[in-house]
C-alpha positions as CSV (number, residue, x, y, z in Angstrom):
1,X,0.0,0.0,0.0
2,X,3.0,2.3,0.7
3,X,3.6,2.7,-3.1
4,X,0.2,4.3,-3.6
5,X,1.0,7.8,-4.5
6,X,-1.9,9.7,-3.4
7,X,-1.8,8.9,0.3
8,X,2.2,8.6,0.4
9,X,3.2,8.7,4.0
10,X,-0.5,7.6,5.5
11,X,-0.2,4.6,3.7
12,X,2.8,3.1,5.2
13,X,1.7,3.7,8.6
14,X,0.3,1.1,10.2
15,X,-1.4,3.1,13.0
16,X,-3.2,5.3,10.4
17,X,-4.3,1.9,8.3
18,X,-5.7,0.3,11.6
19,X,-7.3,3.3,12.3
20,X,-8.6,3.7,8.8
21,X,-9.9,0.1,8.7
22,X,-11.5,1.0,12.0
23,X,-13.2,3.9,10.2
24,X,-14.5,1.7,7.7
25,X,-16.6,-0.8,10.0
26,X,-17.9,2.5,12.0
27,X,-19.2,4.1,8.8
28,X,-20.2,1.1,6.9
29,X,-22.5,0.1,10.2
30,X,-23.9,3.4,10.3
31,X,-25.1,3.4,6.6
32,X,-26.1,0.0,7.0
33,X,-28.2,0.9,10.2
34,X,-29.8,4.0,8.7
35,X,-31.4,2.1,5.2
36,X,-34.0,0.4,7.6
37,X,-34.9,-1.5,10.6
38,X,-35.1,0.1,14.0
39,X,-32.5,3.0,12.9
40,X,-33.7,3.9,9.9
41,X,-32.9,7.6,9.8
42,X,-34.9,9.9,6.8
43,X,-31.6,12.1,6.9
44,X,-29.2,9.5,6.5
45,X,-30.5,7.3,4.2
46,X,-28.8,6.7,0.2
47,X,-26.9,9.5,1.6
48,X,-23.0,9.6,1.6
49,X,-21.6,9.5,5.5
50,X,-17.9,10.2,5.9
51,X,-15.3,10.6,8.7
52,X,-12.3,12.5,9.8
53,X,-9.5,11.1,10.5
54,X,-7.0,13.2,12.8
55,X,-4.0,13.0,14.6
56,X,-4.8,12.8,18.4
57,X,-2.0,14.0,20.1
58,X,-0.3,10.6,21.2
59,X,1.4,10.1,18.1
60,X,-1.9,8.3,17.4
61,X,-5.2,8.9,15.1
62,X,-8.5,9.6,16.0
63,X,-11.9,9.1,14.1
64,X,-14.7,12.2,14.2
65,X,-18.3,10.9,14.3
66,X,-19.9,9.6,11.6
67,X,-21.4,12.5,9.3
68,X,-23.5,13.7,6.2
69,X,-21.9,17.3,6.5
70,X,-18.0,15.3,5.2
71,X,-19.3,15.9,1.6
72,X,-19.5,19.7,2.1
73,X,-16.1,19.7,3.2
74,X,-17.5,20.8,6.6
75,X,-17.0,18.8,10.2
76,X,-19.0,20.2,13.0
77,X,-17.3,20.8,16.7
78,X,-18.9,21.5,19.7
79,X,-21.8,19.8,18.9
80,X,-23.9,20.1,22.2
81,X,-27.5,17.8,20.6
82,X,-29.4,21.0,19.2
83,X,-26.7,23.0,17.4
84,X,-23.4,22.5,16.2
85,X,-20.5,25.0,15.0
86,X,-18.8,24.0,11.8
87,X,-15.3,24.4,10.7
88,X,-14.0,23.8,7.3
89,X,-12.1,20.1,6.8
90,X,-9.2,22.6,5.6
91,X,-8.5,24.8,8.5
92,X,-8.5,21.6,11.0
93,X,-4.7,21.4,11.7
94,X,-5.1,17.9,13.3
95,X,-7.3,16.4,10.2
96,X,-5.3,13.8,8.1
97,X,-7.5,12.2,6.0
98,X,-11.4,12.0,4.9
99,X,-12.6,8.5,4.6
100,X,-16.4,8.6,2.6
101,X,-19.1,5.9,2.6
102,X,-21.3,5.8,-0.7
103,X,-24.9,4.5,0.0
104,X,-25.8,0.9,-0.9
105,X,-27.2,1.2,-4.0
106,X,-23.5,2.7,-5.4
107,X,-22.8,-0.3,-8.2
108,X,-19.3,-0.9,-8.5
109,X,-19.3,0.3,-12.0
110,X,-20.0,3.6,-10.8
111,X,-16.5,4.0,-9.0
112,X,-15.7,4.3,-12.7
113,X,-17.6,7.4,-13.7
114,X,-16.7,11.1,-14.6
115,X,-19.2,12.1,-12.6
116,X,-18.2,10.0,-9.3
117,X,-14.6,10.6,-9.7
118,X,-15.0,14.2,-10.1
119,X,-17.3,14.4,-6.9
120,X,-14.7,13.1,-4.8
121,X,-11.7,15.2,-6.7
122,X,-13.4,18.2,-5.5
123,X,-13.9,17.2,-1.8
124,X,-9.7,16.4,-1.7
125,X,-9.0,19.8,-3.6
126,X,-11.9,21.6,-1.0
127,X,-10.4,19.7,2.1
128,X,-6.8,19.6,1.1
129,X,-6.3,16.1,2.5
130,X,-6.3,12.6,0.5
131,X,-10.3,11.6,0.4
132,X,-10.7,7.5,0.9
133,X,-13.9,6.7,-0.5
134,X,-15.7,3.1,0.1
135,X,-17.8,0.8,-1.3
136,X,-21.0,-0.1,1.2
137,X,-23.8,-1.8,-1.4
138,X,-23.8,-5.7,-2.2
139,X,-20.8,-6.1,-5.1
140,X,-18.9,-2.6,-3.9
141,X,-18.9,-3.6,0.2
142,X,-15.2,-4.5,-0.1
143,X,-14.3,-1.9,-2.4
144,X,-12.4,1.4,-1.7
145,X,-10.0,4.3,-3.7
146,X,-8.1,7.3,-2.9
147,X,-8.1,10.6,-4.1
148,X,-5.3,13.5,-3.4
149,X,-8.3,15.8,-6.1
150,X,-6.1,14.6,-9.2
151,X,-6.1,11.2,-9.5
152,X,-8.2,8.0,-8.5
153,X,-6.6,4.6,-7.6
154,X,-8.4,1.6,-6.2
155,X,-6.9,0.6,-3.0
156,X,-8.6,-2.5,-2.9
């Protein structure tokens, strides 16, 4: 994974991978919960849900919760259950990395499109970090790329 260009460094560190891989299940259960059953959440659902992935200090990583607001290149902070202050991805000194779940029905095919790619370009160039984006329907589930807003490479 280390020769991946677009996440150079992240890549070969093994803290950041487990962490990322961590990330993964965390989002992947939270789209899964809010398509139906007793979470089904209006907001969430066929919606992309993302996470930040930031350096916590310890020479560690750290995962933000799980989020629709990832796409707009926006976290929120402070969140105290009725309103929450938003700061851009870009201006979060800690943040590392954006890791983006697509909704079920994403087909694996579409990983492939202009239209997709160019989505996810945008959020990297926005957030100035590399943007993992993964694969949560039936034949994408173990499916994920990187973007550094230039390029696309299937990681897996």
């Amino acid at each position: 994974m280390a020769g991946i260009e677009e996440c150079k460094a992240l890549c070969a560190d093994e803290k950041f991978m487990r962490v990322l891989d961590l990330a993964r299940g965390q989002v992947g259960s939270e789209i899964r919960t809010a398509q139906g059953g007793a979470g089904q959440d209006a907001t969430r659902r066929n919606r992309d849900l993302g996470v930040i992935i930031s350096k916590d200090g310890k020479g560690g990583y750290k995962i933000s919760r799980v989020s629709t607001n990832i796409l707009n290149a926006r976290e929120c902070v402070g969140n105290n259950g009725v309103a929450c202050n938003f700061i851009d991805i870009k201006d979060d000194k800690d943040a590392v990395a954006v890791l983006i779940g697509t909704p079920p029905g994403t087909r694996l095919e579409s990983f492939n499109s202009v239209h997709f790619m160019n989505t996810y370009k945008r959020l990297a160039i926005r957030t100035q970090k590399p943007v993992f984006i993964m694969g949560t329907g039936t034949n994408a589930i173990r499916t994920y790329h990187v973007t550094d807003g230039y390029t696309v490479t299937r990681v897996k």
